[in-house]
C-alpha angles and dihedrals in degrees: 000000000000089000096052090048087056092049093048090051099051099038073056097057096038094054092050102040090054106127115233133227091273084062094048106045080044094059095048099048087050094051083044086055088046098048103037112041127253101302103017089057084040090063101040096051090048090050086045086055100064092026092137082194096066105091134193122233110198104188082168083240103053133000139222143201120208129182107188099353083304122123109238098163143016128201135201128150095358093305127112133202121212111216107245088234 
């Protein structure tokens, strides 16, 4: 009883602690600020904003962000993890 108790608390915690698109986008525009300079990374996050191809992955536990079939973010615990391209 103890060990389902557990798993229902951390698949709790996991399903409400999914990040959503605005972290993601977030988190790559970030990683495109840090890689490319001041202006360069400006207009590429911008560009990454309305990018209609990026697309969000919501699997309730964890999340994704894909642009062309390619992995470009992963989510857990409100965290996200830029792909390292």
């Amino acid at each position: 009883m103890r060990n389902l108790i557990i798993a229902a608390l951390v698949l709790g915690v996991l399903y409400f602690a999914n990040p959503d698109k605005a972290d993601h986008v977030k988190a790559i525009n970030t990683r495109a600020s840090e890689k490319s300079g001041e202006l360069i990374g400006a207009i590429q996050s911008i560009a990454n904003a309305i990018d209609p191809e990026l697309e969000y992955h919501n699997y309730y536990l964890f999340s994704a962000m894909t642009r062309r079939d390619k992995v470009v973010s992963v989510g857990l615990l409100k965290m996200v993890f830029p792909a390292k391209e």
